[in-house]
Gaussian input, Z-matrix of N, CA and C with variables (Angstrom, degrees):
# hf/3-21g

backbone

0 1
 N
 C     1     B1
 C     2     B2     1     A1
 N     3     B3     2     A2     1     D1
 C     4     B4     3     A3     2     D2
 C     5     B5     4     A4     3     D3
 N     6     B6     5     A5     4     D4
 C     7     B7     6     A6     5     D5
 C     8     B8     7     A7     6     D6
 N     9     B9     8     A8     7     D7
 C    10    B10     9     A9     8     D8
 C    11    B11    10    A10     9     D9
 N    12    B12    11    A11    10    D10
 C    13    B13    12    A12    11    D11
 C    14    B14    13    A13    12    D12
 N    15    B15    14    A14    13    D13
 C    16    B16    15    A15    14    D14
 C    17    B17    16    A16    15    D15
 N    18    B18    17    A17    16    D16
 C    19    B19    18    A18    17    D17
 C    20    B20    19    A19    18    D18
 N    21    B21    20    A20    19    D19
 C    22    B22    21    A21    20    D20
 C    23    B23    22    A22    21    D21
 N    24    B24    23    A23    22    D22
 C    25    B25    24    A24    23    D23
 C    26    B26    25    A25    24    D24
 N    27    B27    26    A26    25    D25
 C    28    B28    27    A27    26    D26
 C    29    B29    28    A28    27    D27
 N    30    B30    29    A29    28    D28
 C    31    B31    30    A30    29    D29
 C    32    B32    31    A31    30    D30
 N    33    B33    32    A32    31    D31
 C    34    B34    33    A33    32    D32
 C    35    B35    34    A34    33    D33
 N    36    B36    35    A35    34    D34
 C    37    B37    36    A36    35    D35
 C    38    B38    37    A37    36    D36
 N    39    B39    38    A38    37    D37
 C    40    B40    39    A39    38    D38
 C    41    B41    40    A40    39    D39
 N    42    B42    41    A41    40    D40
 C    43    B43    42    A42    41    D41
 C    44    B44    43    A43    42    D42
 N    45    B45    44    A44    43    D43
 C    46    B46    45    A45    44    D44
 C    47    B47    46    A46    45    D45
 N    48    B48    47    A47    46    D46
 C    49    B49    48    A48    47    D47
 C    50    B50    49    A49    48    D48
 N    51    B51    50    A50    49    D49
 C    52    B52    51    A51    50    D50
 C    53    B53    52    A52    51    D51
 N    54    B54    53    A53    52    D52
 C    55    B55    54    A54    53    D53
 C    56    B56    55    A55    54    D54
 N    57    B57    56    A56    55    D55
 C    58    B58    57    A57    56    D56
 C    59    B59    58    A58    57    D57
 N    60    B60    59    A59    58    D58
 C    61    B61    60    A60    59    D59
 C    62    B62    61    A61    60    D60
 N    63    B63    62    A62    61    D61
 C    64    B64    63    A63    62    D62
 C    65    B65    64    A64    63    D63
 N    66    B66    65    A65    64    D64
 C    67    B67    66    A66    65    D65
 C    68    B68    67    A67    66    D66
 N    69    B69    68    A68    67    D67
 C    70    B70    69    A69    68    D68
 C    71    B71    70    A70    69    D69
 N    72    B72    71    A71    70    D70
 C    73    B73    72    A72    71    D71
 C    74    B74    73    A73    72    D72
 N    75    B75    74    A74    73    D73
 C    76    B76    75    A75    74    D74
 C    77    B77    76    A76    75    D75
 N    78    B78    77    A77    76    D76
 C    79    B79    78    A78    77    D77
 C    80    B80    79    A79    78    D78
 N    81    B81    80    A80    79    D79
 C    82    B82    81    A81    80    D80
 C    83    B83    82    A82    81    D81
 N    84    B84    83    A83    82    D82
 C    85    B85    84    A84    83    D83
 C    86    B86    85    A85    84    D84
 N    87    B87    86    A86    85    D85
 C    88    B88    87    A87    86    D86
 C    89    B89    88    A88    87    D87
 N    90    B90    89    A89    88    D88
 C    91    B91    90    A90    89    D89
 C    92    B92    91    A91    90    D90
 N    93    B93    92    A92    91    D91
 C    94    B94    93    A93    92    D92
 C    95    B95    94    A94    93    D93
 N    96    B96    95    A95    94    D94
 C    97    B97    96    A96    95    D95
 C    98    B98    97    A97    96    D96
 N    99    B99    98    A98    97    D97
 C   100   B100    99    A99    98    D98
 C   101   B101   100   A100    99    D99
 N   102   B102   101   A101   100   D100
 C   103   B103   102   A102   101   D101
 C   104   B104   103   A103   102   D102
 N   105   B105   104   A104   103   D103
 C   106   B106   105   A105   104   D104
 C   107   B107   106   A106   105   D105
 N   108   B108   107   A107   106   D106
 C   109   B109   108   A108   107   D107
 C   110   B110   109   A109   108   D108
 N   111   B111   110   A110   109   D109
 C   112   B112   111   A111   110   D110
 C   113   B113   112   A112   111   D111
 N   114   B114   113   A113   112   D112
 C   115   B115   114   A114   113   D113
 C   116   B116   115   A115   114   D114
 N   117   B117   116   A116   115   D115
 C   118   B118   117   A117   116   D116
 C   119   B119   118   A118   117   D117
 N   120   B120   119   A119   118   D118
 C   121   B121   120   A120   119   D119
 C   122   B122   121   A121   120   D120
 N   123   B123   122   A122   121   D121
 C   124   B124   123   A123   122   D122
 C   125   B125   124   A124   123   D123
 N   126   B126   125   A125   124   D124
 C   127   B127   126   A126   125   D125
 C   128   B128   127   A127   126   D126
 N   129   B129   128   A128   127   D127
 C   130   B130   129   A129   128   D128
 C   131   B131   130   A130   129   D129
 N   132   B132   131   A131   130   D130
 C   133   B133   132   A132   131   D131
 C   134   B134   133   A133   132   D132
 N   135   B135   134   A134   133   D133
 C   136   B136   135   A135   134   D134
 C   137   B137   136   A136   135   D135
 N   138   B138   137   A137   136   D136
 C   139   B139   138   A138   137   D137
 C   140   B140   139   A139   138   D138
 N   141   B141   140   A140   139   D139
 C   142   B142   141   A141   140   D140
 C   143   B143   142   A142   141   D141
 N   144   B144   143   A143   142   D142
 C   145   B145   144   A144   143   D143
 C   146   B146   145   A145   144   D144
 N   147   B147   146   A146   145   D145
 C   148   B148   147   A147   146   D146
 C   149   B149   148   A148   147   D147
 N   150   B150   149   A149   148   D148
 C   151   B151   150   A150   149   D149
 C   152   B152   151   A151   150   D150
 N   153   B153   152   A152   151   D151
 C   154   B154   153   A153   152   D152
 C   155   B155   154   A154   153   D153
 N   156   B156   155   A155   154   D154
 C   157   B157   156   A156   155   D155
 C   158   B158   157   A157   156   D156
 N   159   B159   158   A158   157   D157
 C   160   B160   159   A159   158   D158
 C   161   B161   160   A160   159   D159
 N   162   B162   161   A161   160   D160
 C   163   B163   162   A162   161   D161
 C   164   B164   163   A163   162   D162
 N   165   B165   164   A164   163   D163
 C   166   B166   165   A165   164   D164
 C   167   B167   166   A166   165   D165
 N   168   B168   167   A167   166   D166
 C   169   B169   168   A168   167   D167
 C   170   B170   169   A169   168   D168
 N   171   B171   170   A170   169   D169
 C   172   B172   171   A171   170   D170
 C   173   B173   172   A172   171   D171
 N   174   B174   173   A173   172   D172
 C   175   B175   174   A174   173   D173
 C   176   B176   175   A175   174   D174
 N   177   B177   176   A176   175   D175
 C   178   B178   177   A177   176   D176
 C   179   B179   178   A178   177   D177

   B1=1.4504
   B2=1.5279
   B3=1.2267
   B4=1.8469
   B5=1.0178
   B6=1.6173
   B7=1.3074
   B8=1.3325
   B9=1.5141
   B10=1.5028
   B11=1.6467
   B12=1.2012
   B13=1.2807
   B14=1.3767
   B15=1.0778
   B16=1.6852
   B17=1.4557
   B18=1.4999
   B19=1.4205
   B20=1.4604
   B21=1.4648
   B22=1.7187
   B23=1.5172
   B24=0.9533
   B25=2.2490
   B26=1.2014
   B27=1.6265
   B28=0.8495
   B29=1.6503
   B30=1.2546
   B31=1.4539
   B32=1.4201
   B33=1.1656
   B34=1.1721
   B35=1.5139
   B36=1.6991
   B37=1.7587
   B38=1.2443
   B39=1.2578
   B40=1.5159
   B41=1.2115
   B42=1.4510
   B43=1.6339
   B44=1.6227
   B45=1.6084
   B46=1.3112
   B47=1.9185
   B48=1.6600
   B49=1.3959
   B50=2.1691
   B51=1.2296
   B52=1.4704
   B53=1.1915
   B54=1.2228
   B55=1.4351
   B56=2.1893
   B57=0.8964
   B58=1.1016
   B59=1.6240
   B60=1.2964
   B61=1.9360
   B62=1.4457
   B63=1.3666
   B64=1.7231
   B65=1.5529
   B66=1.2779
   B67=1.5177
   B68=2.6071
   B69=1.3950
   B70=1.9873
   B71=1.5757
   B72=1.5773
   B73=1.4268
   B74=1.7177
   B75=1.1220
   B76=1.4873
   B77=1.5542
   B78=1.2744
   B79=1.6921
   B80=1.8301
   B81=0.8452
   B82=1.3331
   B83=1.4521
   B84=1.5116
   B85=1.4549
   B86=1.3805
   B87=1.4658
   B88=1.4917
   B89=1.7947
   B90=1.8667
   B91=1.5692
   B92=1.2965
   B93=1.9871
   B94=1.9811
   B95=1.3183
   B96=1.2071
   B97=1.9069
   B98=1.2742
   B99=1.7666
   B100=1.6873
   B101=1.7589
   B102=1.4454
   B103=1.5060
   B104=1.1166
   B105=1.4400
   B106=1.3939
   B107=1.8810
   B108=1.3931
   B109=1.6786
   B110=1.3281
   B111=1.6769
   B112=1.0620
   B113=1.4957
   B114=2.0341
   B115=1.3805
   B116=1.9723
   B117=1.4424
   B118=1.7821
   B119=1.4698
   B120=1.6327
   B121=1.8016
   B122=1.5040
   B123=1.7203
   B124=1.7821
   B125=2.1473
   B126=1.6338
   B127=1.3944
   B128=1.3130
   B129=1.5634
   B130=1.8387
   B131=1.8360
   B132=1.9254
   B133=1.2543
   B134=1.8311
   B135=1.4086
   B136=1.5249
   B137=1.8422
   B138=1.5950
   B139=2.0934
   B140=0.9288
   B141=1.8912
   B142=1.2114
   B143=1.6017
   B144=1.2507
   B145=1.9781
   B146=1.3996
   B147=1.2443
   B148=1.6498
   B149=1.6773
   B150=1.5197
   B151=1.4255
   B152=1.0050
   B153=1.8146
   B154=1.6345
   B155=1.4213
   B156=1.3368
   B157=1.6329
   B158=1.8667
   B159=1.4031
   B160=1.0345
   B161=1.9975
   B162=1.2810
   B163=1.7186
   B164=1.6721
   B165=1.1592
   B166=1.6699
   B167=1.6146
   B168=1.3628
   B169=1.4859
   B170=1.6751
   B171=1.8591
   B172=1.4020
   B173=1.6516
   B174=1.2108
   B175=1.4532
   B176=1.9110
   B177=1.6302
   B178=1.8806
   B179=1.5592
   A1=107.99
   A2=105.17
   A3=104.79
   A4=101.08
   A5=114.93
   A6=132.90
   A7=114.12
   A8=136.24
   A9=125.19
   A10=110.30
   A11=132.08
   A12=136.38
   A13=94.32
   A14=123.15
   A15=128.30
   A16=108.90
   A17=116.29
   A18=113.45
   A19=100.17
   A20=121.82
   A21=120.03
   A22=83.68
   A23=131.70
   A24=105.26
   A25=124.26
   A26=123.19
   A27=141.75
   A28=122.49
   A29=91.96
   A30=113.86
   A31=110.73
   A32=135.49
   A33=145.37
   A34=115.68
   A35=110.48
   A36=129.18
   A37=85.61
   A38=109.65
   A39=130.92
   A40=118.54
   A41=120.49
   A42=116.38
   A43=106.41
   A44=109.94
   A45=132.71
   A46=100.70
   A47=87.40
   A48=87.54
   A49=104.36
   A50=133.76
   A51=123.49
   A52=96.85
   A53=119.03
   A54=156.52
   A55=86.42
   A56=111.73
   A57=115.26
   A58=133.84
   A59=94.34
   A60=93.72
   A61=112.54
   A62=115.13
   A63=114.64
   A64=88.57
   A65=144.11
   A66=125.37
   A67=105.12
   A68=76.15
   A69=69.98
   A70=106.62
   A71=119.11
   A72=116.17
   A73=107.53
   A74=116.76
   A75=129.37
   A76=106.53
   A77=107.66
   A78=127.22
   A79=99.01
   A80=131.10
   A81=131.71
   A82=117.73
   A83=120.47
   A84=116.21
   A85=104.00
   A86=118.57
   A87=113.37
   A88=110.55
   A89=99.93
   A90=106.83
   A91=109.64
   A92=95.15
   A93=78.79
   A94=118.34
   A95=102.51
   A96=111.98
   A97=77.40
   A98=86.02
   A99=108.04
   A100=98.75
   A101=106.77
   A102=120.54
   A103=96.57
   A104=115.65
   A105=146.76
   A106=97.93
   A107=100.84
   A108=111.06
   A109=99.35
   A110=131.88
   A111=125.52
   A112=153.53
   A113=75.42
   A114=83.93
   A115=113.44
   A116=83.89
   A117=102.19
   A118=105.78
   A119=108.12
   A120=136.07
   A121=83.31
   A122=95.79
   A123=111.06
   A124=89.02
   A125=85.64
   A126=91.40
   A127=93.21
   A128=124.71
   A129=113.06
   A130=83.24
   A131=68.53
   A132=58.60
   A133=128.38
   A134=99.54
   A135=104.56
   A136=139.72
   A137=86.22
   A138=86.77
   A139=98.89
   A140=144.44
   A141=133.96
   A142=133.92
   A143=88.59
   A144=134.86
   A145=86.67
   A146=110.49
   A147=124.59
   A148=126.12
   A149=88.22
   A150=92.42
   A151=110.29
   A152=123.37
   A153=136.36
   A154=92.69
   A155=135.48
   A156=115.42
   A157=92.88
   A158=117.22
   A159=141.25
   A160=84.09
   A161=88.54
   A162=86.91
   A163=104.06
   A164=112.71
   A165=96.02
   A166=124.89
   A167=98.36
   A168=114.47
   A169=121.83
   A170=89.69
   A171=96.98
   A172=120.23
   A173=111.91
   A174=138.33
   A175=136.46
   A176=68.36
   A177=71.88
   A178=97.33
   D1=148.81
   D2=-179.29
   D3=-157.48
   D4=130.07
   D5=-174.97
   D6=-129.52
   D7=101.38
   D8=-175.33
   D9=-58.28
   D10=145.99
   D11=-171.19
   D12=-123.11
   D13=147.18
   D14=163.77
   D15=-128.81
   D16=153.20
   D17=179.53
   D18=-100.17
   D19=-178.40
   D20=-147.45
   D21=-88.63
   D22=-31.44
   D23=167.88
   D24=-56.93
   D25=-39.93
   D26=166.28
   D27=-36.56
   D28=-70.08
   D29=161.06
   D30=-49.28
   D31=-67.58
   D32=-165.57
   D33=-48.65
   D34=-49.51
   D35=148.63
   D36=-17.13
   D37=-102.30
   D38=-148.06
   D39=-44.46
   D40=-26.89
   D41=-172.63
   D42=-103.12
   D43=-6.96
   D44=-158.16
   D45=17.72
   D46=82.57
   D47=162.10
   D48=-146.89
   D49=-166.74
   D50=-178.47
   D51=-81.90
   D52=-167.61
   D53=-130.18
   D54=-125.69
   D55=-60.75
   D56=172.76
   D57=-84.54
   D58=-4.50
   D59=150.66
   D60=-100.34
   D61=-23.82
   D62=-176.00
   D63=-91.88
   D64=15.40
   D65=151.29
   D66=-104.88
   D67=-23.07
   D68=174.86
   D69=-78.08
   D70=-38.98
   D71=169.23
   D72=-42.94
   D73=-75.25
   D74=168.92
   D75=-11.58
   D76=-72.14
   D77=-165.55
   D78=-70.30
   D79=-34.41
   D80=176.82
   D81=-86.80
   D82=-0.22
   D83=170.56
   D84=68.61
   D85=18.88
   D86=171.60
   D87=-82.29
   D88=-37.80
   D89=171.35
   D90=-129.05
   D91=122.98
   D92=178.56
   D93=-94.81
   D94=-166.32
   D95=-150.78
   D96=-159.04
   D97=154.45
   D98=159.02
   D99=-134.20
   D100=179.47
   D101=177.54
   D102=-136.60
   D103=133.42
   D104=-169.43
   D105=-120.50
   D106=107.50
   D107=177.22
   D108=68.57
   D109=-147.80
   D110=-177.19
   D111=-92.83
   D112=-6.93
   D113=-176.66
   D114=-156.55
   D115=9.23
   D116=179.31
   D117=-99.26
   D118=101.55
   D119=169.85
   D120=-70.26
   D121=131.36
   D122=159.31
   D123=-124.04
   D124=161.86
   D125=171.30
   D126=-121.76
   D127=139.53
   D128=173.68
   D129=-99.13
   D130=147.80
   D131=-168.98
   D132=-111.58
   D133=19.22
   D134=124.86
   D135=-24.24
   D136=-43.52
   D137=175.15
   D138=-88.60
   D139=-5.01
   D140=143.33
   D141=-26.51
   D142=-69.73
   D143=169.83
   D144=-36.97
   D145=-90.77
   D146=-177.12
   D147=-19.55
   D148=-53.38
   D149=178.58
   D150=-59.26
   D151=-66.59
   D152=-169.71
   D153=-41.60
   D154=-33.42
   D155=-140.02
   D156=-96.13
   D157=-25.10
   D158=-137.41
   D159=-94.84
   D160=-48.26
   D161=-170.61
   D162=-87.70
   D163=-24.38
   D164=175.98
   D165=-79.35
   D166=-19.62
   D167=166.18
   D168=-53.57
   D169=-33.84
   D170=-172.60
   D171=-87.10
   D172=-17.43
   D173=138.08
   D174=-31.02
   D175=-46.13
   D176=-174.39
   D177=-89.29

């Protein structure tokens, strides 16, 4: 199984949005996340995918 993981800059690139909307997305179950050990947030980035697909849908 293989899942690309991104860390929240990473993520953040990609959605080009702050640090503090890609942590309220997070908190609102709009993008999920996991935690790796105690304190390292990955985004797969599949819940990337999801989101974009999720909001342009809601558009059309």
């Amino acid at each position: 199984m293989s899942c690309e993981l991104l860390t929240v800059p990473e993520a953040m690139a990609v959605l080009k949005v702050s640090r503090w909307t890609l942590y309220n997305l997070i908190r609102s179950g709009e993008v999920a996340s996991i935690v790796v050990g105690e304190r390292c947030r990955r985004i797969p980035a599949s819940a990337l995918d999801t989101y974009v697909t999720r909001l342009c849908e809601e558009v059309s």
